[in-house]
N, C-alpha and C positions, 0 to 999 in steps of 0.2 A: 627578070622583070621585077619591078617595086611599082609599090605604090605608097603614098601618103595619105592618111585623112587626121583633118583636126578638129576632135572632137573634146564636147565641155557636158558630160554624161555626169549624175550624181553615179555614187558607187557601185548599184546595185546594176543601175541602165547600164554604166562598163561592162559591168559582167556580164549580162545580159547579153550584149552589141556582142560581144567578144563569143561568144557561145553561137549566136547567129551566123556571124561572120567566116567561124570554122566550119560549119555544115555550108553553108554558102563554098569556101573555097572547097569542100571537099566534092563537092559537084561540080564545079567548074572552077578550078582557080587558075591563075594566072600562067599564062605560059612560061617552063620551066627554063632556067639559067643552066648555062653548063658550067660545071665544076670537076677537076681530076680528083680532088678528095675532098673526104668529109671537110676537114683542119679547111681545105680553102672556100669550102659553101660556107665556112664559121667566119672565114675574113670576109669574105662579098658581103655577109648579112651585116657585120660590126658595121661596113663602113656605110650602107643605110642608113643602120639608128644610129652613127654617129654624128648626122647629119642633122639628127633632132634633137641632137642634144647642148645644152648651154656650155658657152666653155669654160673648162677647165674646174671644172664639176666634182664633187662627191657625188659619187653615183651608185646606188644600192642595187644590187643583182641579182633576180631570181630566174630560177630556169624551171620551165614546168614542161614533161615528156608527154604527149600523145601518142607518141608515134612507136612503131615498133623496132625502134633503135632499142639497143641493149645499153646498160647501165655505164659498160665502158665506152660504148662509143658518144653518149651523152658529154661523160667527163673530159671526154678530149675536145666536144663541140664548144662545151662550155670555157675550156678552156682557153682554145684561139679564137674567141668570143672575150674572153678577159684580156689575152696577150693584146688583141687588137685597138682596142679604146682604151686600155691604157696606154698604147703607143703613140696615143692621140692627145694627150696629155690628160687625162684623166683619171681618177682614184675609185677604184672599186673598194666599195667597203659594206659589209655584214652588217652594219650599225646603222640607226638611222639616218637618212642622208634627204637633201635636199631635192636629189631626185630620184627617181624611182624607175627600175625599167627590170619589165618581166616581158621573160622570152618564154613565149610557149613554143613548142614541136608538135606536130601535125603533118600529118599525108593524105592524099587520095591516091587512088589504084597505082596511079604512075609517078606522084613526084611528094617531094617531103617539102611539109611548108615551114617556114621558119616566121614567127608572126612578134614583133618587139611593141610595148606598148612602153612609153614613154611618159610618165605624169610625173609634174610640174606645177607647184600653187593650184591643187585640184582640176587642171589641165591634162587631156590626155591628147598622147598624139600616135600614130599607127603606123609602124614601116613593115613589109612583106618583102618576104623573099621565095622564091619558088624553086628548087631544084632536081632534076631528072633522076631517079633512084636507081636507075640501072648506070647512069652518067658519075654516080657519087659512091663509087666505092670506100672504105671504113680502110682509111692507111695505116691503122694499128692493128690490123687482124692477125699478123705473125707473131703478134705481143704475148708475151705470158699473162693469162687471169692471176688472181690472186685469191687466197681465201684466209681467211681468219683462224685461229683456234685457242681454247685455253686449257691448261692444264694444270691441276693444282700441284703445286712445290710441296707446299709445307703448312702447314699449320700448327697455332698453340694458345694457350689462353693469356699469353702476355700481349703486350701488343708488338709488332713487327713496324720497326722501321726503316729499316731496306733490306733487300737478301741479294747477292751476286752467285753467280756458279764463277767459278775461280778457274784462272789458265789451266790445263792441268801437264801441260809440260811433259807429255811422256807418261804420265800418271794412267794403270788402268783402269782404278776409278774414280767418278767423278766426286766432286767434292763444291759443296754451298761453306758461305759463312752467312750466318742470321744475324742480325742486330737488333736488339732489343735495348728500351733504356737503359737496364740496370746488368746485361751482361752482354758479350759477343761471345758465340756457337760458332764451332766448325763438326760438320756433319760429312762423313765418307758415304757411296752408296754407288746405286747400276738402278738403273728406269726407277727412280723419284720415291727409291726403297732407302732410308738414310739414316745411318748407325752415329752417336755422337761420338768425335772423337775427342774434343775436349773445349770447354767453356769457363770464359775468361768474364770476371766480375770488370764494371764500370765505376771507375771513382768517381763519387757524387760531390761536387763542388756549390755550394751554394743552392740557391729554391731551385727548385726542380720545375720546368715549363710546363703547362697544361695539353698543351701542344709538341712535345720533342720533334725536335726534325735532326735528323744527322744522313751520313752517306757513306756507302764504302766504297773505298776504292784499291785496286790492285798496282802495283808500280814495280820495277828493277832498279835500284839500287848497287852498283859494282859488281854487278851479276847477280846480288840476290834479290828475288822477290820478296817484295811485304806487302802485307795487308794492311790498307791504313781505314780508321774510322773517326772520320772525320763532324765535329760536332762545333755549333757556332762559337766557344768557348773554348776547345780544347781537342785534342787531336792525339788517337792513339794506336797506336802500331804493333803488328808482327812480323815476326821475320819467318817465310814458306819455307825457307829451303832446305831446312832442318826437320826431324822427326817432328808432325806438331803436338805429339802427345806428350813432348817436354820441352817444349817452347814455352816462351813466357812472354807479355805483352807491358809497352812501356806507355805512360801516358804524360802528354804537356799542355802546359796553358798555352791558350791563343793570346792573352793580352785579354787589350781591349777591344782586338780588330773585330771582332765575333764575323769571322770570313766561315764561308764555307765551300770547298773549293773541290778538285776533283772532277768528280762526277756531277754535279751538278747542272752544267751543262750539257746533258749526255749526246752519247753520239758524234762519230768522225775525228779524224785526229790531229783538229787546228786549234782545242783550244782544250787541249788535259793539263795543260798545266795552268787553271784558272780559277777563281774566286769569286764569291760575290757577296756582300754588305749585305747582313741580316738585321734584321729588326728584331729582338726578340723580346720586347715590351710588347708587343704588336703581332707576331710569328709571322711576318712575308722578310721579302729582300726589300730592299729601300731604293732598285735600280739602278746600282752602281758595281760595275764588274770588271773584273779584275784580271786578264789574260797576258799570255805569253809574249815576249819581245814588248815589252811595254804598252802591250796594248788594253784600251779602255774604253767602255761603254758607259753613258747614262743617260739610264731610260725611264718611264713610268716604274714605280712600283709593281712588285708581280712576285703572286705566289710560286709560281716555279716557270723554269725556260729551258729552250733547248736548242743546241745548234744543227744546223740544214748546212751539207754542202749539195753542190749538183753534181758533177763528176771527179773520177780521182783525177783527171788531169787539168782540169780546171776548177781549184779549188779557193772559190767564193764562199763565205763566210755568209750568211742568213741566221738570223734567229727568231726562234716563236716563243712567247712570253705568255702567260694566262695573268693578266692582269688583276690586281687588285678592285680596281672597276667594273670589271665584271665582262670584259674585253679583253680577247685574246687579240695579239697583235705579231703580225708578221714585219721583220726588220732587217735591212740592209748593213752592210760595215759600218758603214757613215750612220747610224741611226736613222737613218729615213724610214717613215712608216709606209709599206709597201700595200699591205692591206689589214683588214682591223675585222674581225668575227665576235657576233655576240653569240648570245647561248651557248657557248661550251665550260669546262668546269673548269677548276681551280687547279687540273694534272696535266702535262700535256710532256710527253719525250718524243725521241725523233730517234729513228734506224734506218740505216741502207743493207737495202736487201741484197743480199748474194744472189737473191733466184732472179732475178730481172734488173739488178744492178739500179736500180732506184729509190729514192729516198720520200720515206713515210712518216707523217706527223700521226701520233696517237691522241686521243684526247678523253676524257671523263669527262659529263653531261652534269650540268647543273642543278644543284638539287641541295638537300639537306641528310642530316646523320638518321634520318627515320628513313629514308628512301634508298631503295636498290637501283644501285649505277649501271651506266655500261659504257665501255672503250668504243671510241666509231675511228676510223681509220681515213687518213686521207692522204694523196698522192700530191707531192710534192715536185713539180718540173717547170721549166721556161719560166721560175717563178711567179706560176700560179699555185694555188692548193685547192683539190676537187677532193669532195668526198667518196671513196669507195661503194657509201650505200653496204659496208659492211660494218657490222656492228656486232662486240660480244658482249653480252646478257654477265653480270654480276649479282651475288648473292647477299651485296650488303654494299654501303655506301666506299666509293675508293677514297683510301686515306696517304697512298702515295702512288707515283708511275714513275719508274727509271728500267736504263738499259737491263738486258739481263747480265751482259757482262761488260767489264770494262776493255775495249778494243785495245792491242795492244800497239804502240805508239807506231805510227806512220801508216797501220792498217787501216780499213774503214769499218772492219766487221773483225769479231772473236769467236770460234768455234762456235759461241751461242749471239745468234744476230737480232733474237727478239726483243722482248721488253717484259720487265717485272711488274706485276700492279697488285698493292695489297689492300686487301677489304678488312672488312669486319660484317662478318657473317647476321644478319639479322635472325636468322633462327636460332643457330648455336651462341650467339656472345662470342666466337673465336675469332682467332684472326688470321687470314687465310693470303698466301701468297703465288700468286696463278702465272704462270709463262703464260703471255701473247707472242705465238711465234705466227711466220705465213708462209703458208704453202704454195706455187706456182703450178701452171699446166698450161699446155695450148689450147 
């Protein structure tokens, strides 16, 4: 059962009405609809408020929980809630938008309310949906949860530009390389105890950036592994397969391309052999990128990206960009912007997990170099993105996010399937690099 009202409340009367209205349907609300699953009580209620809504719309999405649904089955309601109107030809998007529609949750004893309000040039307008809670079972319940953690790697009082754990091939123990401007570290060690094995100086070419940004990445070469570190200028290599306590490292100019490529796009294995146009008067990308089989992107400006598949057998190409605007933006092959998030920070990587075989966007929270960050995690599927409502706490503002290791080609995931993110400690001045891995359970 639905109902409509159209109402012209100043803002506060909204809220107000809206608050009445919940205690009203919680004593008697409308007779309940039946629904097999949550996912299909989220399409019945979409296609209400799709009913109020103008077409072909920007339409801004908030979801507010009353009810005692749990955090995961929220994201899946939200979710086929999004999948829905957007099938309707409409654009969800984080950013301000033309219209405005917040879904609260709510129940009385027997039935969960689902309550959309609609506003429109200070217009509000009201769709209800009612459904039976013994009738609406949660068709993700066999699902693994997920939980967050971080772990410090490394620390030192240079600054850290990226760190990778390395293939280790047979190796029994594990083995980091660090990057730092002015040298690359490789460190041997067993639980995140790590002895240097030997450190390679950085040839300095011209002014030195305020900002460095570089990447490492791991590759095979005619059976051998190297280590390549990759910087918008210049590009320089080891060779693994040798003792590396008498290896030696080679360095080349990039030209003029100031590409930076590799890892950058981290995560999944459609686009390792790619690059992308750096600005380094400026230190973002300029949105023009550079991929495999001749493939090419250009998009907004954006301080870092990352690519999203959905399964290994169906392997669609997605990317999530942290824009230079202040707007993260999720994208399709073709460039189509799918949906657009404000508030998140200038970091953002993407991994597919081994423990539930799904693919996770990371993000760092906006803010400045005085302020203590944190990673919030979000699920990636049917081409929406839900946030987890998991969040890990940082000691100091994040100054990069990448995989923790570079997948090896055709895989989706490498011994280590998390993600690196390094701060800068506000109490200590150091600079600290933390594994975000995630843990599953029933």
């Amino acid at each position: 059962m639905s109902a409509k009202l159209k109402l012209s409340p100043p803002p506060l009367r909204g809220r107000l009405f809206l608050f009445s209205l919940l205690g009203f349907l919680f004593l008697c609300g409308p007779a309940a609809a039946r629904a097999d699953s949550l996912e299909e009580a989220a399409r019945n209620f979409a296609r209400r408020v799709n009913s109020l809504l103008p077409s072909h719309n920007s339409v801004s999405l908030s979801v507010r929980n009353l009810s005692s649904l749990n955090a995961e089955q929220i994201s899946h309601f939200s979710q086929a809630v999004e999948g829905e109107i957007q099938s309707r030809g409409h654009k969800i998007s984080s950013a301000a938008a033309g219209v405005l529609l917040r879904v609260t949750l709510s129940e009385n004893p027997a039935s969960l309310l689902a309550i959309g309000e609609v506003v429109e040039n200070g217009q509000s307008r009201i769709a209800l949906e009612s459904f039976s809670l013994a009738e609406v079972p949660y068709g993700g319940s066999n699902s693994k949860k997920v939980t967050l953690s971080r772990e410090l790697v490394w620390k030192q009082q240079d600054p850290i530009l990226d760190l990778k754990f390395l293939r280790s091939d047979g190796q029994k123990k594990e083995r980091i390389a660090v990057l730092s401007p002015n040298a690359l570290s490789l460190y041997e060690g067993e639980e995140m105890s790590w002895s240097l094995v030997k450190s390679f100086p950085i040839p300095r070419s011209g002014p030195q950036s305020r900002d460095p940004r570089a990447q490492l990445f791991q590759v095979n070469g005619d059976g051998h592994p190297n280590l390549i570190a990759d910087f918008p200028n210049r590009f320089c290599s080891i060779d693994l397969a040798g003792t590396l306590d008498s290896t030696n490292m080679d360095c080349n100019g990039n030209g003029e391309k100031e590409l930076i490529g590799g890892t950058l796009l981290t995560a999944g294995p459609f686009l390792i052999d790619n690059g992308a146009k750096w600005n380094s008067s400026r230190n973002y990308f300029t949105g023009e990128l550079f991929g495999e089989s001749g493939f090419r992107w250009h998009i907004e400006p954006f301080y870092s990206a990352a690519v999203l598949g959905l399964k290994p057998e169906e392997p669609t190409i997605f990317l999530i960009a942290a824009g230079i605007d202040g707007n993260a933006r999720l994208l399709d092959k073709s460039e189509k912007e799918i949906r657009s998030f404000s508030g998140w920070g200038n970091e953002v990587a993407t991994f597919h997990s081994t423990c539930n075989d799904d693919w996770y966007i990371l993000a760092s929270t906006r803010g400045d170099w005085t302020e203590s960050d944190k990673i919030t995690a979000y699920q990636f599927e049917d081409h929406s993105v839900a946030s987890l409502d998991q969040i890990v706490a940082l000691p100091g503002p994040v100054l990069s996010l990448g995989s923790e290791q570079v997948p090896a080609d055709a895989d989706f995931a490498g011994h280590h399937d998390g993600a690196i993110v390094v701060v800068r400690n506000l109490k200590t001045g150091e600079y600290e690099a933390y594994r975000i891995s995630m843990a599953c359970s029933r």
